[in-house]
N, C-alpha and C positions, 0 to 999 in steps of 0.2 A: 608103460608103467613107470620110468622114469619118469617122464613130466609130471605124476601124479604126484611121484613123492616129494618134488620140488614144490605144488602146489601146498602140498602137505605140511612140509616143512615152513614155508613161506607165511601161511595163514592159520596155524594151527593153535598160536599164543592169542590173534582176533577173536577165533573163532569160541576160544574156551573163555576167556574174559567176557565176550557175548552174550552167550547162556549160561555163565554164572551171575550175572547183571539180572538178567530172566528171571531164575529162578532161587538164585542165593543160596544154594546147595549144592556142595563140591561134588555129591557123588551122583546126583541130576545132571550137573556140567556136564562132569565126564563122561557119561552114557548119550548126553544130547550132542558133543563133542564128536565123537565114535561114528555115532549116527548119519550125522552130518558127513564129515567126509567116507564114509560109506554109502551114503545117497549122491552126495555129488559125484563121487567114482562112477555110477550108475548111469548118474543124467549130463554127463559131462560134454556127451555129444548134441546135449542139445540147448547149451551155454551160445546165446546170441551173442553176448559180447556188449551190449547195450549197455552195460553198469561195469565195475571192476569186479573182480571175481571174489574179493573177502565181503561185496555188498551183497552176490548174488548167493556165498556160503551161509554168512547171516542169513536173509530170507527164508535160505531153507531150517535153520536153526530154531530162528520164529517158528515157521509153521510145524516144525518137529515140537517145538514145545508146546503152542496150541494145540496141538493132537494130543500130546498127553494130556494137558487140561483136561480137556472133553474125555477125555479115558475116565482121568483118577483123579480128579477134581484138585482145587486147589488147597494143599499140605502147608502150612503154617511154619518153618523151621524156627526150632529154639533160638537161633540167634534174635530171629524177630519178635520173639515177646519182649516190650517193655521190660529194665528194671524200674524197679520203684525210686522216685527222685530221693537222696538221702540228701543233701546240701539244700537246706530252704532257704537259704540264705539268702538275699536280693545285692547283697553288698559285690559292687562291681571289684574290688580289690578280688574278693573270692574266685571271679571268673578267669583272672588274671594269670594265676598259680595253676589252676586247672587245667591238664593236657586234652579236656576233652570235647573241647568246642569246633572242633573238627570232628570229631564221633558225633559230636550232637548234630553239624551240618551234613555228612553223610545220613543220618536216620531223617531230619526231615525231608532229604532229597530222596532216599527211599520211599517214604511217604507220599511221596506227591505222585499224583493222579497218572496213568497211563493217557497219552501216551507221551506226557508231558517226563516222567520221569524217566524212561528208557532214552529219551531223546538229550536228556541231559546229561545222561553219564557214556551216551555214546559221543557224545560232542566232546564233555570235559574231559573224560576218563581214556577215551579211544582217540580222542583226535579226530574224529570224525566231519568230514566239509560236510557243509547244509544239503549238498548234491546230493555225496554219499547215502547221508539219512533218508532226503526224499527218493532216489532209487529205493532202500531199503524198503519204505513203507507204501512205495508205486504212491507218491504223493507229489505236488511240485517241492521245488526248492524253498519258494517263498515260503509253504505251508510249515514247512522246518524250521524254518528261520523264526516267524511268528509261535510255533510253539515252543521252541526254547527258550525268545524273551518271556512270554508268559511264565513257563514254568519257574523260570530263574527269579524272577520280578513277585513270584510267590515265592519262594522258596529267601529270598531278601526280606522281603513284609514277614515272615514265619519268623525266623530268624532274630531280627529287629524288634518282634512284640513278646516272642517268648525268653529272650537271651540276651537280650540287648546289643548281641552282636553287628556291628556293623559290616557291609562287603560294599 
């Protein structure tokens, strides 16, 4: 039961930044969180070793959260409704002042297409090697590699046409 709780401790910050990436709902996380290293406690003996073990806890996080899906369909959380834009302003001094062109760049990388967006903020956000992700999604590497520039390369062009922001 030690080595669990080392596992435990070790990947337990992965694992909950993971499926809050998922699903964007703290008290979702923390029940897919829970889950997770209580499933893996379960299937731990049957851990190949083929991937690293916070690729093989994600995976099970994914398919914990796919199974809820198919349960209880997909829940919209308030942070995700649009506000209404109040600044019409087009004048780039304006954007300049503004702390919120990082909020804006976060909401259009939430936005972007599955499975283009999770693979972005487990790259950006988690650190995550192109390896890692393709273990994650049993995909090659390359297939990682090419969905991230895509998503990023949209997520530049969004950016650039609605913000004017450059990256």
């Amino acid at each position: 039961m030690k080595g669990w709780e080392q596992v435990y401790q070790a990947y337990f910050l992965d694992v909950y930044r993971y499926a809050l990436s998922l699903c964007r709902e703290r008290a979702l996380a923390e029940d897919l969180t829970s889950d997770t290293f209580l499933k893996g406690m379960d299937a731990f003996y049957r851990f190949r070793g083929d991937c690293p073990v916070n690729v093989w806890l994600c995976r099970i996080t994914r398919n914990l959260y796919i199974s809820h899906l198919r349960k209880h369909g997909r829940v919209i959380p308030v942070e995700e409704i649009p506000e209404p834009e109040v600044n019409l302003s087009n004048d780039p001094a304006d954007l300049v002042g503004e702390k919120d062109a990082g909020e804006r760049a976060l909401m259009v990388t939430l936005a972007l297409p599955e499975p283009g967006r999770q693979i972005v903020l487990l790259r950006s956000v988690q650190g995550m090697s192109f390896a890692q992700i393709a273990a994650l999604y049993q995909k090659s590497e390359n297939w990682a590699c090419v969905v991230y520039h895509r998503a990023r390369k949209k997520l530049k062009e969004t950016l650039e046409v609605d913000d004017g922001i450059s990256l």
